[in-house]
BALOKOL-998035 format. One record per atom (N, C-alpha, C): residue in one letter; x, y, z. Coordinates in steps of 0.001 Angstrom, whole numbers, plus 524288, in hexadecimal, padded with zeros to 5 digits. Layout:
# BALOKOL-998035
AXYZ/...
This chain:
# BALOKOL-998035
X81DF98315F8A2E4/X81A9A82E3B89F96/X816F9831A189C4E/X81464835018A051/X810C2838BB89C77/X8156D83C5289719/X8185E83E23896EE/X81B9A83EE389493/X81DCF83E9F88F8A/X81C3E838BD88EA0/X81EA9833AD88B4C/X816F1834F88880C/X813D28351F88970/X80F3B834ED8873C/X80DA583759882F4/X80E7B83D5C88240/X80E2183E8687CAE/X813F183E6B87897/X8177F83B0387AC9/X81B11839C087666/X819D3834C78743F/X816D6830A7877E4/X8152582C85875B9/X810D282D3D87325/X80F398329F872C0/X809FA8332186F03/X80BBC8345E86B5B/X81025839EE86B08/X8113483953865E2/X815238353D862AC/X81621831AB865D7/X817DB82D54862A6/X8146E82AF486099/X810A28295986299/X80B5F8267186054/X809FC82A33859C2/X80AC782DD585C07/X8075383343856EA/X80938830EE852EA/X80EE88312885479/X81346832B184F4E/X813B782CC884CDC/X812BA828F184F4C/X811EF822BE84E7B/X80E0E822AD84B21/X809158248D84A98/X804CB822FD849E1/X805BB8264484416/X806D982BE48445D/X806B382FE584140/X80B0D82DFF83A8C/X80F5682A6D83C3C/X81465829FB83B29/X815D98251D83777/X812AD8206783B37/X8120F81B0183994/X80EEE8183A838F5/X80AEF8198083B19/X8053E815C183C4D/X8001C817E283847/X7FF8481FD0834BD/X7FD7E81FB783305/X7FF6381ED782C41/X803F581EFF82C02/X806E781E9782594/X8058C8193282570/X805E6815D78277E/X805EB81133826F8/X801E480F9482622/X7FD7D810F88289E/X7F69D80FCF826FA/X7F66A811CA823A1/X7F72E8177A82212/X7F67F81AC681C27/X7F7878185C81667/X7FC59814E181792/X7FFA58114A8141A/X7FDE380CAA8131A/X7FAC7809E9816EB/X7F9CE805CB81700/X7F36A8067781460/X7F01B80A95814A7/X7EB1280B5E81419/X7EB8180CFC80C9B/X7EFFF80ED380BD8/X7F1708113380813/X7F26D80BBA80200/X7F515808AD80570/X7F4F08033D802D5/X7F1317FEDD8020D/X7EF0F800838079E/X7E8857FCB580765/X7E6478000780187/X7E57A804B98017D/X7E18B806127FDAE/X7E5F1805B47F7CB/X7EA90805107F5CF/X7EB96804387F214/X7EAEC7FDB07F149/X7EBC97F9B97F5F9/X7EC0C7F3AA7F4FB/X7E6BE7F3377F145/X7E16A7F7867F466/X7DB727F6E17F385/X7DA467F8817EDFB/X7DE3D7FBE47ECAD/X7DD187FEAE7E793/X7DE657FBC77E269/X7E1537F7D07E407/X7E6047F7077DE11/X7E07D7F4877DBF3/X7DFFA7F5BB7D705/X7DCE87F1CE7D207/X7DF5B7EF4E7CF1E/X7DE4C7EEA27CBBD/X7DF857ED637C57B/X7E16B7F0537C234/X7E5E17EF5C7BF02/X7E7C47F2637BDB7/X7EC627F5ED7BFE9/X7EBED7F6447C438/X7EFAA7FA317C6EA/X7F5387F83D7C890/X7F9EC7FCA17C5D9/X7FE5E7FAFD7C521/X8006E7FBD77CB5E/X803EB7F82C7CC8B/X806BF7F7DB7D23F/X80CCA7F63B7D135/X80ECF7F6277D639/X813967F58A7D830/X812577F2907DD40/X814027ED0A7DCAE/X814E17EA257E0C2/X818D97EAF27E3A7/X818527EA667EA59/X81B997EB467ED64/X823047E8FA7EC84/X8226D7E3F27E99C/X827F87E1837E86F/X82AAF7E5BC7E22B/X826D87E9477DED4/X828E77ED3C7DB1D/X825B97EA1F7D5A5/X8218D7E7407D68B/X81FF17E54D7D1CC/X81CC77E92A7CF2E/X81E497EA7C7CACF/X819277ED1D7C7CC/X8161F7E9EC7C52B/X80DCF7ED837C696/X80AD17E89B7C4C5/X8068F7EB847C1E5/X802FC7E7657C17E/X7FE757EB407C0BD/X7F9517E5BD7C102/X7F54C7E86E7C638/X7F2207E5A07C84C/X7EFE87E28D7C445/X7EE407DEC07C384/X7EB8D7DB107C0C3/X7E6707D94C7C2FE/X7E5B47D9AB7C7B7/X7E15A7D6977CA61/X7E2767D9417D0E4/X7DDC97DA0A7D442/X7DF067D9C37D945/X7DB567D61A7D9F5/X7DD127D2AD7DF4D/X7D93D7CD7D7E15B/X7D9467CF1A7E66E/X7D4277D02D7E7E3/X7D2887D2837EDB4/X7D3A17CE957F1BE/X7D1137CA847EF74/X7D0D47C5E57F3BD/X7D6A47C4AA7F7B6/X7DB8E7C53A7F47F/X7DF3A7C2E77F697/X7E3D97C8ED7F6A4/X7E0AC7CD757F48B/X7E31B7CFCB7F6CB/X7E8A17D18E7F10F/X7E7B27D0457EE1A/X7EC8D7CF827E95C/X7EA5B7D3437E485/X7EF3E7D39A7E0DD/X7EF317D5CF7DD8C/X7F1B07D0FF7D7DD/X7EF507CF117D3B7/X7F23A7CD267CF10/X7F49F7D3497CC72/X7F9E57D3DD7CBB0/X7FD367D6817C9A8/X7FE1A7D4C27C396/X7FF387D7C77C189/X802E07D6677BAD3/X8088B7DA757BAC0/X80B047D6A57BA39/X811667D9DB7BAB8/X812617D9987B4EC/X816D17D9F77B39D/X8194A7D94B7ADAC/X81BDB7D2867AE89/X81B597CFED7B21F/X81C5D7CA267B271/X8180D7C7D67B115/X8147E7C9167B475/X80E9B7C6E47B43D/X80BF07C7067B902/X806F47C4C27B8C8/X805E57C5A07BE44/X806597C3B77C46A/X804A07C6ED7C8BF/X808627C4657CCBC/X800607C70E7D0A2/X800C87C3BC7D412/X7FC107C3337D85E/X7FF057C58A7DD9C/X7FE977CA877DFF2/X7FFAA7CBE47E226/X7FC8A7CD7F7E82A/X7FE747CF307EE3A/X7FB4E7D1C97F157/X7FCBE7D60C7EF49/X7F6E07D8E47F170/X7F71D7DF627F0BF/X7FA997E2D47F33B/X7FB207DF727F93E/X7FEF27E3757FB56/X804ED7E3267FA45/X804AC7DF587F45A/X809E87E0067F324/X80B297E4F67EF00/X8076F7E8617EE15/X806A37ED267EB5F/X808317F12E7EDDF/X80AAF7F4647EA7A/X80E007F8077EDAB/X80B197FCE17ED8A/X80ABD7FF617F17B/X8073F805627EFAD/X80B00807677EDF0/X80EA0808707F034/X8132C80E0B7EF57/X8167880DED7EAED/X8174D8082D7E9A6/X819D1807307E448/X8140F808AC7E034/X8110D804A77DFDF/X80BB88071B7DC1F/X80A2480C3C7DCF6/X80CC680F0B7E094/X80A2F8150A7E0B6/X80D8C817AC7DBEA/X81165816607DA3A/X815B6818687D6D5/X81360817447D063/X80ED88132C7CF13/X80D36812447CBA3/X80735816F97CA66/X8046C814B97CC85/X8001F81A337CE57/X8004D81CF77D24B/X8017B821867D482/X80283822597D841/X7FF84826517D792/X7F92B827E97D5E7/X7F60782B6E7D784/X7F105828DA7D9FC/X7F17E823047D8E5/X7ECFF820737DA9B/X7EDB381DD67E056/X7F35F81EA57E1C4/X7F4F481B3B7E6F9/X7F93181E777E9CF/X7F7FB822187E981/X7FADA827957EDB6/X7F7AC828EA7F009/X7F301827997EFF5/X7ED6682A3C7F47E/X7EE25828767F8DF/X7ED5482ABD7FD8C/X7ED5882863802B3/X7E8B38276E80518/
């Protein structure tokens, strides 16, 4: 039993090290672009829409978009970082 004890530690390590901190990094990484978008600022929605912000509305959490159709009322977390990183990508590569 004692044995088995520091392999179950370094499983824990390599768990924590591997999966558990990329994933907060990523997720903390998107909180602060959802927080950032203004007015004005061109995006890529997660389904491949290209836009460009028109309005953000705090209250509910949304963005009014203007496409080349017209406009569309969107959630934020339907905004893509990694696709919009390809549009500006010196203002949203920071970690």
């Amino acid at each position: 039993m004692e044995s088995n004890f520091p392999f179950l530690l370094l499983m824990l390590v390599v768990f924590v090290f591997f999966i558990i901190l990329p994933q907060h990094r990523r997720q903390r990484r998107e909180k602060r672009f959802m927080n950032s978008l203004k007015r004005g600022d061109r995006v890529i929605t997660k389904s491949g829409v290209h836009a460009k912000i028109i309005d953000v509305i705090e209250k509910d959490d949304t963005c009014l978009i203007q496409t080349l159709s017209g406009k569309l009322k969107i959630e934020r977390t339907a905004i893509s970082l990694e696709m919009s990183s390809k549009i500006k990508p010196s203002s949203m590569k920071k970690n």
